[in-house]
C-alpha positions in Angstrom: -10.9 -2.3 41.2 -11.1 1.5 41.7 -11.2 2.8 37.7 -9.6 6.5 39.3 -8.5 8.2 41.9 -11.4 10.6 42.3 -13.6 7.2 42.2 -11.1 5.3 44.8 -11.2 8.3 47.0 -15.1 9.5 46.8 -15.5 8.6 50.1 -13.1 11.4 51.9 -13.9 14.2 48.9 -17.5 13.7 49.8 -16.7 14.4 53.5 -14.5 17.0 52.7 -17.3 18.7 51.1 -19.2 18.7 53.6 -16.8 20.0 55.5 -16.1 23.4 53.5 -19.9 23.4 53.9 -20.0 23.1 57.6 -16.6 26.1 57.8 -18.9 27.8 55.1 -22.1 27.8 57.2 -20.2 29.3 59.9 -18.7 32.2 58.8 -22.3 32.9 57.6 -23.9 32.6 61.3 -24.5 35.4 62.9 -25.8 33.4 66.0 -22.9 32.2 68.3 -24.9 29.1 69.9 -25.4 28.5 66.2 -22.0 29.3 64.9 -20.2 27.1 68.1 -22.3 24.3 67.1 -21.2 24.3 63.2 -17.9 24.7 64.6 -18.3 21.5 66.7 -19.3 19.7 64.1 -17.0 20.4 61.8 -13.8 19.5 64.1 -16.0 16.3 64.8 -15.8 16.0 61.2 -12.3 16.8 60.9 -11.2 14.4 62.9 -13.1 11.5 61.0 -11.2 13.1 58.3 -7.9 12.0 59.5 -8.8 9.0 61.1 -9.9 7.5 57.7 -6.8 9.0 55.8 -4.7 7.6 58.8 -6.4 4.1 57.9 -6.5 4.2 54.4 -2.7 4.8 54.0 -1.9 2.5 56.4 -2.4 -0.3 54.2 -2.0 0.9 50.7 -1.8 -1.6 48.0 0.3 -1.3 44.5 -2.7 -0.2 42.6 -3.6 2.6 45.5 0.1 3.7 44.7 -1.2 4.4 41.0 -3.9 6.3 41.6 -2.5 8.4 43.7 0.9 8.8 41.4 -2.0 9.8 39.2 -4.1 12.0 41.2 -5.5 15.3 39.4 -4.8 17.4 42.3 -0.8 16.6 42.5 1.9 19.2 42.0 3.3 18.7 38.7 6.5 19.4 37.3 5.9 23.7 36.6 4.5 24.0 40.4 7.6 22.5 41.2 10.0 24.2 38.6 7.8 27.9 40.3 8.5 26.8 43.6 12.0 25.1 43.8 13.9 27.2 41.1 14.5 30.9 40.4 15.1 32.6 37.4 13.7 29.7 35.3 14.2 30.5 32.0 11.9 27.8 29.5 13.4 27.0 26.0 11.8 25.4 23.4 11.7 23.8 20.2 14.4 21.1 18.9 15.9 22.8 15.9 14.8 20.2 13.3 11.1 19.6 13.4 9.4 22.2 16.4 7.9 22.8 19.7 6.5 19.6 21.8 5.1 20.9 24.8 4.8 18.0 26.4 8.5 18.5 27.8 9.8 21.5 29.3 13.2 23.1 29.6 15.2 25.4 30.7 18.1 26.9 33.0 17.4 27.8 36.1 18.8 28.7 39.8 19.1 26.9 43.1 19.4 28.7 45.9 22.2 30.7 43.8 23.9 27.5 41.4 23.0 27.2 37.7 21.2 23.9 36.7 19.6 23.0 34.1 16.0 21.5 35.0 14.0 19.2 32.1 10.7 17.6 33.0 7.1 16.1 32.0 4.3 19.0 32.1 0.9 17.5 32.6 -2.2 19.9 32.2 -4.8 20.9 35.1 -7.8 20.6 32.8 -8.7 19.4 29.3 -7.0 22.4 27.0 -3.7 22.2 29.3 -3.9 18.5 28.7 -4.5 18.8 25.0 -2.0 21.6 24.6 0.4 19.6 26.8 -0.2 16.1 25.0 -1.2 14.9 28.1 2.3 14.8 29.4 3.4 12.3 26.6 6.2 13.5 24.7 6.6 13.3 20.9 10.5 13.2 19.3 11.0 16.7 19.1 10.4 16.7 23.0 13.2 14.2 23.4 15.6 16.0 20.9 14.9 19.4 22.6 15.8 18.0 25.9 18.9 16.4 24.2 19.9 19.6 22.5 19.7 21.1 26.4 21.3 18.3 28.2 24.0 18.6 25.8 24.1 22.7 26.7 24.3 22.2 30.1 27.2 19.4 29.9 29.1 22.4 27.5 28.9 25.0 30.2 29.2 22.7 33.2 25.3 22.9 35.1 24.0 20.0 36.6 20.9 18.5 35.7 17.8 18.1 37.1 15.2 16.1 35.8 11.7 15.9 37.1 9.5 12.8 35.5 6.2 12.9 35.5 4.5 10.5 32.4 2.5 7.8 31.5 5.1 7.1 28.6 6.2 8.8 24.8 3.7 9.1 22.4 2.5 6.1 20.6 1.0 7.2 17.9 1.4 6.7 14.1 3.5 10.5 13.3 5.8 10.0 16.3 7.1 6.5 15.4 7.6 7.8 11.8 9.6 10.7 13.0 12.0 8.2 14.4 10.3 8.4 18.4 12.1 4.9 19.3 15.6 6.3 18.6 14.9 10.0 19.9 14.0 7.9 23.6 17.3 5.9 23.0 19.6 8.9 22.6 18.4 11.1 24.8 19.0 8.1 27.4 22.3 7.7 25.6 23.0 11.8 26.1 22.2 11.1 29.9 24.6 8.5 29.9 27.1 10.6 28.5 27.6 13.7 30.3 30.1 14.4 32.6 28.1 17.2 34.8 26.3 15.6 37.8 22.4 14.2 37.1 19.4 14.0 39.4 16.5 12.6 38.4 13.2 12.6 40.4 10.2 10.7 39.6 7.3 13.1 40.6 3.9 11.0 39.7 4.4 8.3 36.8 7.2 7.3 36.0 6.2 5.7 32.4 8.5 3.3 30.2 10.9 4.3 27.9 9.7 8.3 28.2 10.6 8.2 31.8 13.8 6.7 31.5 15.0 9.0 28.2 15.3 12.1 30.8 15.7 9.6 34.3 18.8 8.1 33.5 20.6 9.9 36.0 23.8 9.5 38.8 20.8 9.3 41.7 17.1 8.8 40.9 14.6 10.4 43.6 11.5 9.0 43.9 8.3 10.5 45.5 6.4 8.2 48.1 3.4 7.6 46.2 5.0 7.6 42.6 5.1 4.5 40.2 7.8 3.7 37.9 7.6 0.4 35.7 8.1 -0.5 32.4 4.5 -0.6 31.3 1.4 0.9 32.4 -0.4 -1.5 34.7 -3.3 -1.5 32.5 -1.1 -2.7 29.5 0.7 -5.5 31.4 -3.2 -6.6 32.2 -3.8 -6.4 28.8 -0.7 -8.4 27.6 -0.6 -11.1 30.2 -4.7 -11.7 30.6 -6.3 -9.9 27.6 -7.9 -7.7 29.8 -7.0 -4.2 31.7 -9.7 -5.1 34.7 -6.1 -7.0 36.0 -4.2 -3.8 36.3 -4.1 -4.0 40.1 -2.8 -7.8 40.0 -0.2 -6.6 37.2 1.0 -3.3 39.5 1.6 -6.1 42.0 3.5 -8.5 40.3 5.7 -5.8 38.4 6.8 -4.1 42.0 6.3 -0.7 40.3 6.1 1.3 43.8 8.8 3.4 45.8 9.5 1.0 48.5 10.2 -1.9 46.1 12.3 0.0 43.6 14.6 1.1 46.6 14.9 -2.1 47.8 15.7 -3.6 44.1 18.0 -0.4 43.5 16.1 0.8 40.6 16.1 4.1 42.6 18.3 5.8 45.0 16.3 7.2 47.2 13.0 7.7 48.3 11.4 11.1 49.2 8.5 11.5 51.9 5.4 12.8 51.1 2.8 14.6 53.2 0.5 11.9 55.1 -2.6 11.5 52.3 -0.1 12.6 49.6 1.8 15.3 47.9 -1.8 17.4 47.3 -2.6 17.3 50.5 0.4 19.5 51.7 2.0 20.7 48.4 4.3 23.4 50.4 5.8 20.7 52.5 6.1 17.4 49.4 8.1 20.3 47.5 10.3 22.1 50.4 11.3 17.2 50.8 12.1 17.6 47.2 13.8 20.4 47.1 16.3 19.6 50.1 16.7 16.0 48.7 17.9 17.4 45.6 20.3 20.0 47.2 21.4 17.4 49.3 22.3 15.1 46.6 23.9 17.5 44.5 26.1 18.5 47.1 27.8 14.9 47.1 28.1 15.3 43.5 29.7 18.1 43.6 32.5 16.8 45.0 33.3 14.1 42.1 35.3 14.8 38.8 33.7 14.4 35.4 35.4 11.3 34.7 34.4 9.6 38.4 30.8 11.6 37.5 30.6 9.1 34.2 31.8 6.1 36.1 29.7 6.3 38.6 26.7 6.8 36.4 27.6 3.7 34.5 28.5 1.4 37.7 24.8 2.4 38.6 23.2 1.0 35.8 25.1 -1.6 35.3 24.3 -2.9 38.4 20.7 -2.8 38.5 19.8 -6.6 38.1 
C-alpha cells in the first residue's frame, strides 16, 4: 500500500522530470540535428506520459481516490477563492476566543452576486501548514464561520462553502474549548438558514469538520475527492489495530465520488482534468465554478421557507 501520493505516483514524476530535462536541453542546443532529436525524444516521452496516466486512471481504486484527494500539488480552497470570486474580502476571528486560520471567510462576488464563501485553507509547505493548522480547524474556526453564516443569512447572500480537511482538531485545548459543540452548531447554523447553500468538497472531505460547513441544499463533489466519516487510516486502526488496512477500510466505507452520488450523500459530482485537478488547475476550477453558478441559479428561484425544507428533506433522506 502506497504510504503517499508522491510515493504512489514516483513513477510518472520521475518521467516527467526527465522530461523538463529533455525541453530544457533543447532550448539550450544550438545544433538543430541536435535540438530536433531532443525534441523527438521528448514527444516520444510525452506520449508515454499519457499513455501511463490514461492507464493508471482507468482503473483507480478507493485508496488511489485518497491520495490523490490528498495530493500536494492540488488547488486548494484560496486558489479557488483567487480564481472563482472577485472582491473577496477575508474576515476573521470569532469574537470570543481569536483567530483560527485554519478556516477562511469572507464575502465575495460572482460574476456580479454577493455570496458569502467559507472554506478549509491547507498550506503549500511546512510554515503555511503550521500557520494554517494543517487545514484542521479549532472552535474559534467553527464559531467564526457561524458568526458569518449567520451574516450572510441577515443580509440575504448565499453561501458557498468549499471543504477541504482531514477533520477538526483533536487535540487536548480544542475539546476543552467546547470543539464537539462548536462542529454541532455550526452544522445546526447550516441547517438553519433560509439563503441558498452550496457546498463543494474540494480534496478531503474529513468527519465532523467537513460536515460543520457541508451541510448544505446541494453538495458538489470533485472527482478525485474523498468524504467519509473517518480517515481511512483510523477506520484501519479501529476495525484491525493497524493503519497498513487503510486501503481495505477506504473500500469498505465507499468514501469516493461515484459511490456517494449513487448513495445520495452528494448531489453532484464535478469532472476533473484527466490525471486530476493539478494537472489542469485552470480547467478543474472554470468545472467548479460553472457547477456552482449553475446550481445557484435553481436556488435562486425557491423561497426561504421552500430553501429550509428542502435542506431538511435532503438530509433526512440520506439513508
Amino acid at each position: 500500500m502506497a504510504k503517499s501520493w508522491r510515493e504512489w505516483m514516483k513513477p510518472l514524476i520521475e518521467l516527467e522530470e526527465l522530461i523538463a530535462k529533455l525541453k530544457s536541453a533543447a532550448a539550450r542546443e544550438t545544433d538543430p540535428d541536435k535540438q530536433e532529436d531532443l525534441r523527438s525524444q521528448t514527444e516520444q516521452f510525452e506520449k508515454r506520459r499519457d499513455n501511463i496516466i490514461e492507464l493508471m486512471f482507468s482503473r483507480l481504486g478507493a485508496w488511489e481516490e485518497v491520495l490523490l484527494a490528498r495530493a500536494d500539488p492540488r488547488p486548494y480552497t484560496l486558489d479557488y477563492v483567487n480564481s472563482i470570486f472577485t472582491e473577496f474580502t477575508e474576515l476573521d476571528g470569532d469574537r470570543r476566543m481569536g483567530a483560527d486560520h485554519a478556516i477562511v471567510a469572507g464575502p465575495a462576488a460572482l460574476d456580479g452576486r454577493p455570496v458569502m464563501v467559507v472554506g478549509h485553507q491547507k498550506g503549500r509547505n511546512i510554515q503555511e501548514r503550521t500557520y494554517r493548522n494543517f487545514a484542521m480547524a479549532k472552535p474559534e474556526g467553527y464559531r467564526k464561520a457561524i458568526r458569518l453564516m449567520q451574516l450572510a443569512d441577515r443580509f440575504g447572500l448565499p453561501v458557498v462553502s468549499l471543504v477541504d480537511t482531514s477533520g477538526a482538531f483533536p487535540g487536548v485545548q480544542a475539546e476543552e474549548r467546547g470543539q464537539a459543540e462548536a462542529i454541532a452548531r455550526s452544522t445546526e447554523q447550516c441547517l438553519a438558514m433560509g439563503v441558498p447553500m452550496i457546498a463543494a468538497v474540494v480534496g478531503e472531505g474529513g468527519s465532523g469538520g467537513a460536515v460543520a460547513i457541508a451541510a448544505a441544499n446541494r453538495v458538489l463533489m470533485f472527482e478525485h475527492a474523498v468524504y467519509s466519516v473517518i480517515s481511512p487510516e483510523g477506520c484501519a486502526s479501529i476495525l484491525w489495530r493497524t493503519a497498513d488496512k487503510a486501503a481495505d477500510a477506504a473500500e469498505a466505507m465507499k468514501v469516493t465520488a461515484g459511490d456517494l452520488l449513487a448513495l445520495g450523500v452528494v448531489d453532484r459530482m464535478v469532472p476533473e482534468p484527466l490525471g486530476g485537478a493539478h494537472r489542469a488547475p485552470a480547467e478543474a476550477i472554470g468545472n467548479l465554478k460553472a457547477a456552482i453558478v449553475e446550481e445557484l441559479d435553481g436556488l435562486a428561484k425557491l423561497s426561504a421557507a421552500q430553501i429550509l425544507e428542502q435542506r431538511r428533506a435532503k438530509f433526512l433522506a440520506i439513508g
